[in-house]
N, C-alpha and C positions, 0 to 999 in steps of 0.2 A: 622661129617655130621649131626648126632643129636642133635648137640650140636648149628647149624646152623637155621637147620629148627624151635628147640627150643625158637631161639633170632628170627626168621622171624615171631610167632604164637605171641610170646609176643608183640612185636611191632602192629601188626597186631589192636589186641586187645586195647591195650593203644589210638591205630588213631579213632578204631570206639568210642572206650566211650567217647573223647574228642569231636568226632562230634557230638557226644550225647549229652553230653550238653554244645557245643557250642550255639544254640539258647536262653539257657536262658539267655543268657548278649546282647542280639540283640536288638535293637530300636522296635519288637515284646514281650519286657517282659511285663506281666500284668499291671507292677507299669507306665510301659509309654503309655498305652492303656485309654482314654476315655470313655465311653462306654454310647452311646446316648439313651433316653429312648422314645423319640417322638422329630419330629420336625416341624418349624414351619414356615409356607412361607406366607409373604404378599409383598407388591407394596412398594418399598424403596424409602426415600427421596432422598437422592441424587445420589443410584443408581441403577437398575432395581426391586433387590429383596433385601428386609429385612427376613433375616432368623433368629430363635432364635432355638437351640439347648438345650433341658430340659436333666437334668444328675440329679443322687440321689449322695448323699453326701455319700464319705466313713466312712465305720462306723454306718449306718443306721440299725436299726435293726426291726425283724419284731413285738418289743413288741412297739414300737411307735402307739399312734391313728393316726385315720384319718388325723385330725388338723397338727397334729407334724408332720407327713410323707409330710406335702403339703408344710411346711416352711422346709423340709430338702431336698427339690430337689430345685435345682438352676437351673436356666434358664441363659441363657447368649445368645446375639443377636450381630450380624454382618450384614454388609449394602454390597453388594458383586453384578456381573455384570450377577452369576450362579451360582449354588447350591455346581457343584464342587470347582469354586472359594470361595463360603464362608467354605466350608469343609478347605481345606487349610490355610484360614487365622485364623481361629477357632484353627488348630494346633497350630499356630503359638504364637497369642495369651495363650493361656494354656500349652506348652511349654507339651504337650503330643499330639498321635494320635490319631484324632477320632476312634472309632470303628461301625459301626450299627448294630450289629450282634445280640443285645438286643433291635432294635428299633421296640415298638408294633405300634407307630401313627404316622400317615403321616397328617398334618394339611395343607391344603389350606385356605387363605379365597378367599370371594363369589368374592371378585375383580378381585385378579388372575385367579380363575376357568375362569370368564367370557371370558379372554383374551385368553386365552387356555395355558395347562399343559403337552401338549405334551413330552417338553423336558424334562422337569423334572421328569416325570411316563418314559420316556426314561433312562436318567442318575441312577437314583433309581434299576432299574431293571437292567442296566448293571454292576452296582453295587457286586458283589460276595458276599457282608458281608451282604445286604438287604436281608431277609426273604419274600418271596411270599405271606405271612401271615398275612404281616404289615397291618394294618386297614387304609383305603381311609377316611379324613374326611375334607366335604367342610362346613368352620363355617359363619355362617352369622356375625359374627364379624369377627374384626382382627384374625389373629393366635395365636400370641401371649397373646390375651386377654384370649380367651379359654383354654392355655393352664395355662396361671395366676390362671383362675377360676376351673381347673381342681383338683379334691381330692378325695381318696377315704372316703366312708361314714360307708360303714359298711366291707369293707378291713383294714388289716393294712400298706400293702406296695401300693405305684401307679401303679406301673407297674403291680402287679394283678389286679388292677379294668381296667389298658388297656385293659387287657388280657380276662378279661369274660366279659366286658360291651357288647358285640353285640352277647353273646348268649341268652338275652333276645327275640331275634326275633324265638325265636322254639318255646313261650309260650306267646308273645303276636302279634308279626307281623307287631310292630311299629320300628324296623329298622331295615337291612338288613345289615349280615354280609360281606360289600363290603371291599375285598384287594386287594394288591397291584397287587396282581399274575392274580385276577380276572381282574383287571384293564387295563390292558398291554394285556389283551388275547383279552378281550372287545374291547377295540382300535384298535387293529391290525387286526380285524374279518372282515369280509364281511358279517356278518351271521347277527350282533346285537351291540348296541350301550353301551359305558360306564357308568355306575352309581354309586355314593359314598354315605357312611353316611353323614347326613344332620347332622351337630353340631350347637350350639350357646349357648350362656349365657342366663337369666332371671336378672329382677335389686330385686329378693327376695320380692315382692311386686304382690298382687292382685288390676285391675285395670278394667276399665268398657271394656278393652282390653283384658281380660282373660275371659270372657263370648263368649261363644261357643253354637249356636244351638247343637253340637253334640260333646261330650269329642273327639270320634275317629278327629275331623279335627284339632285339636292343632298339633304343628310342633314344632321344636328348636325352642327357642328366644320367643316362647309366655310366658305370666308371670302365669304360671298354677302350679307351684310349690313353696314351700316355704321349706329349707334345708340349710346347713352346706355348698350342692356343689350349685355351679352359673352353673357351665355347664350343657348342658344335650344335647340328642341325641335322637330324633323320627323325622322320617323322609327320605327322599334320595333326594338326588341331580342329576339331571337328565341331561347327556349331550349329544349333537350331536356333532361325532368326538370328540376334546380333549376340546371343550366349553362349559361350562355350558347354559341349556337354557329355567332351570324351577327346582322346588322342588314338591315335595309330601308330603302330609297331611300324618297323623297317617293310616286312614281308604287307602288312595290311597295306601300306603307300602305295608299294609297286604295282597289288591289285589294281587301285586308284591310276594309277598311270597307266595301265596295261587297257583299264576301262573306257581309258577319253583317249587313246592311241598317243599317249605321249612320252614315251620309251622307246628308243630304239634299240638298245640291247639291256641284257640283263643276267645274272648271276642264281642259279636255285641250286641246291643242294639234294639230292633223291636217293633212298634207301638205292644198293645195289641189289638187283633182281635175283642175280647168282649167287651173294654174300650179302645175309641179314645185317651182319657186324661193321661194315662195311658205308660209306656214302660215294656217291661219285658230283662231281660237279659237271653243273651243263653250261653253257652259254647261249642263252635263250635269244632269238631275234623274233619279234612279231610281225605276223603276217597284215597288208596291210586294207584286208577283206574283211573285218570283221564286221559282224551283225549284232542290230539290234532291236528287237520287238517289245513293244509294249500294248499288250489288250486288257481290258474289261472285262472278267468272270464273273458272274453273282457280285460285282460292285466292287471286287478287289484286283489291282493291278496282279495280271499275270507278266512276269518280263524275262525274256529268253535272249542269252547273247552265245555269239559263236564266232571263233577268231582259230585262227592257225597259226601256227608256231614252228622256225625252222632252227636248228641246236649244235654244238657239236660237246663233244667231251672233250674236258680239260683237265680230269684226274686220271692217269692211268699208268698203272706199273708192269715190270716183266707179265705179271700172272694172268693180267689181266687180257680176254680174248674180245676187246671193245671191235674189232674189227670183223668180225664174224655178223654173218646178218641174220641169223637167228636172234644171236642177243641184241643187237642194235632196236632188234623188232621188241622186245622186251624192256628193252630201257625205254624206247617212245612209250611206252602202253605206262611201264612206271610214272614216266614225266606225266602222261595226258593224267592219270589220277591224282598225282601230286599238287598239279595245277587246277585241275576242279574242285577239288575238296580246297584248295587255297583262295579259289574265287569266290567261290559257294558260301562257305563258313564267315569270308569280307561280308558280302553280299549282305548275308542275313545278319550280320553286326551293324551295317549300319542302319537298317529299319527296324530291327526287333528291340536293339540298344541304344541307336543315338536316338532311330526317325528322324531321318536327315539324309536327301535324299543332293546329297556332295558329286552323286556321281550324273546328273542334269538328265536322269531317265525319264524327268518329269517332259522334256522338248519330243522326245516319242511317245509322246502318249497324246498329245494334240490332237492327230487324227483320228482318233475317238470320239470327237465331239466337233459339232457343225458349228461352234461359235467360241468365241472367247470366253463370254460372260457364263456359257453350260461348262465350260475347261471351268474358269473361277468358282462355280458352285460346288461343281465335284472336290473341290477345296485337298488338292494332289499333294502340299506339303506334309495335310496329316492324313493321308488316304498311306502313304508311299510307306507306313506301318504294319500295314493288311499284305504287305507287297509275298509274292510266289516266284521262285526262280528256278530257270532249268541252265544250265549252263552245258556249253557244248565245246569241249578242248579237241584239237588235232594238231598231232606235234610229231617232226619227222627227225628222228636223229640219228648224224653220223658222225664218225671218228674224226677226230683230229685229221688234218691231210699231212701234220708233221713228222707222223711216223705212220710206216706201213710193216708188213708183218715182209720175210726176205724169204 
C-alpha cells in the first residue's frame, strides 16, 4: 500500500514540474515576443491607416549615445484597414509576436486626430498588454516622421527619454502629461473633454518664423530650437469627443496645469512696473488652496476659480531696486494682472473656440443637480459653451534671497 501511494506522490510530482515548464516552449517564449516601444498611425495610401511600429535592436546596450541608440531602434510600417489588422500582419511579416506591454507612445498625426481616434483609443485600451500609462501624442507631422526624428539627447536608451519627457510639465507647464488611461476616461466622461500632448519636428533652422512677441506662445513645429533631436513637445492638443479641434500655446498649457493643480513651479515674464521697456522674470510656485465653483444662472454655467501664487525675481541688475517693498508690492499687483488676463483669455478660448470643456469643470458642477440622469440632460459638454468666468489671482513676490542691498 506504501509502496502505491509512494509511485501516485511520484507521479504526482513529475506532471506538476512538466506543467511547469511546459510554457517555456510555447509560441509565449521571450525569443518569439516583439516587444513595441512607440507606435505610429497616419492616413494610408491605399488603405485606411499607415501604421509604423518602432522596436530597439537586440543587443542594445545602455553605454550607446544618444546618436547610436536612434540608428539602433528600427522602425518598420504596414498599410492595414485597423490597428488590429496591422498588428497581425506586423506578425506575420517578422515571423514573431507583437507585444505592447513596453509601449511608452502612442503617435497620432494631426490628420487622423481630425477625423476622430475613437477606435483606435478603443482597441488600445481593450488591449491587456497596453499600459494606462502610454503617452497620447498628436504630431503636427506625419507619425512616422516624428518618430524618425525622435532620440534621446542627454539619455542613453529611447525608451527612457519616452518615459520622462512629460515630467517636464511639474517644472515648466509647457506640456501636459496626457495618457492613454487618461484618454479613454476623458472620452467616455460626461463630466470633460479629451486632451493629448502636442508633438512635431523643427527643420534645425532659426527663421523670421521663430520670432515670438512672447517665448511662452511657441508650440511643437515652431523653429525655436537648434539640437541633435528634430522632435519636440510643448503644447496639447485639444479635442471635442474623439476629434481634434485646436492646440495650445506653451503659456495656454501652463493655464491647463495651473487649472488641475499639476505644476509645481513655473517661469512668466511681466512688464516691469517701474520700466515700460523693460521685462522682469518671476518664478512662480502655486499655492496649494485653490478654489473652484461651478453654478447654474439663467441655464448657463457660471464658474469662479481662485488659487494663490508665491514668486521670487530672477531678473535683476545694479539699477534695479527689486528689494524695496513699495515696488515688490507693485510687481505682485503686475504679476496678479498678468496671470488673470492669462487665465481669463485660456478660459474663454476653450468654450467660445474649442467648447471643450479639457479642464473637468464639468465634475463641479454635479452638485447642481439631484441625479445623474438631470446632470445627463442638462447635456454639460455643449452647455460648457454658454460658460462665464470670474477668476481670482493672489500672488505675493519677493526678491531673490541671493542678493541683498549692503
Amino acid at each position: 500500500m506504501n509502496k502505491i501511494v509512494r509511485n501516485i506522490f511520484i507521479l504526482i510530482v513529475i506532471l506538476v514540474l512538466l506543467l511547469a515548464f511546459v510554457p517555456s516552449y510555447t509560441s509565449l517564449n521571450i525569443d518569439n515576443l516583439a516587444y513595441v516601444i512607440a507606435i505610429g498611425i497616419d492616413v494610408g495610401k491605399n488603405e485606411k491607416f499607415e501604421i509604423c511600429f518602432q522596436f530597439t535592436q537586440n543587443g542594445s546596450s545602455g553605454s550607446e549615445s544618444g546618436q547610436d541608440q536612434k540608428s539602433a531602434s528600427i522602425i518598420n510600417t504596414v498599410e492595414a484597414p485597423s490597428l488590429d489588422a496591422a498588428i497581425n500582419l506586423m506578425n506575420s511579416y517578422l515571423a514573431k509576436k507583437i507585444n505592447l506591454s513596453h509601449c511608452r507612445l502612442i503617435v497620432f498625426s494631426e490628420e487622423i486626430a481630425y477625423r476622430g481616434i475613437k477606435d483606435e483609443i478603443y482597441t488600445l485600451t481593450n488591449n491587456s498588454e497596453t499600459r494606462p500609462s502610454t503617452s497620447i501624442i498628436i504630431s503636427k507631422c506625419n507619425a512616422k516622421s516624428y518618430l524618425d526624428n525622435s532620440s534621446p539627447i542627454l539619455e542613453n536608451l529611447i525608451t527612457k527619454y519616452y518615459e520622462i519627457f512629460p515630467n517636464s510639465s511639474k517644472y515648466t507647464g509647457y506640456v501636459y502629461n496626457a495618457t492613454l488611461g487618461d484618454f479613454f476616461n476623458q472620452l467616455v466622461c460626461n463630466n470633460c473633454e479629451p486632451f493629448a500632448i502636442l508633438g512635431g519636428i523643427h527643420d534645425n533652422s532659426f527663421n523670421e518664423n521663430s520670432k515670438f512677441e512672447d517665448y511662452s506662445d511657441i508650440k511643437s513645429s515652431d523653429n525655436t530650437f537648434l539640437g541633435l533631436r528634430d522632435s519636440q513637445n510643448i503644447g496639447v492638443a485639444v479635442f471635442k469627443g474623439d476629434k481634434l479641434v485646436g492646440e495650445l500655446s506653451a503659456s495656454e498649457t501652463l493655464c491647463l496645469s495651473i487649472i488641475k493643480g499639476d505644476v509645481e513651479s513655473f517661469y512668466i515674464r511681466i512688464p516691469n512696473p517701474n520700466d515700460n521697456n523693460k521685462k522682469i522674470d518671476l518664478l512662480m510656485y502655486p499655492d496649494n488652496s485653490r478654489k473652484i465653483d461651478v453654478d447654474i444662472i439663467n441655464g448657463s454655467p457660471y464658474i469662479t476659480y481662485e488659487t494663490k501664487f508665491s514668486g521670487k525675481i530672477y531678473s535683476i541688475d545694479e539699477d534695479s531696486k527689486f528689494l524695496d517693498s513699495d515696488t515688490l508690492d507693485n510687481i505682485s499687483q503686475t504679476a496678479n494682472i498678468y496671470i488673470n488676463d492669462l487665465l481669463t483669455n485660456y478660459l474663454y478660448k476653450t468654450s467660445l473656440v474649442f467648447e471643450s470643456d479639457i479642464n473637468g469643470f464639468g465634475n463641479y458642477c454635479l452638485s447642481n443637480f439631484l441625479t445623474t440622469s438631470e446632470f445627463k440632460k442638462y447635456n454639460w459638454l455643449d452647455s460648457y459653451s454658454d460658460s462665464t468666468f470670474k477668476v481670482s489671482i493672489k500672488t505675493e513676490i519677493e526678491s531673490s534671497f541671493l542678493v541683498t542691498e549692503t
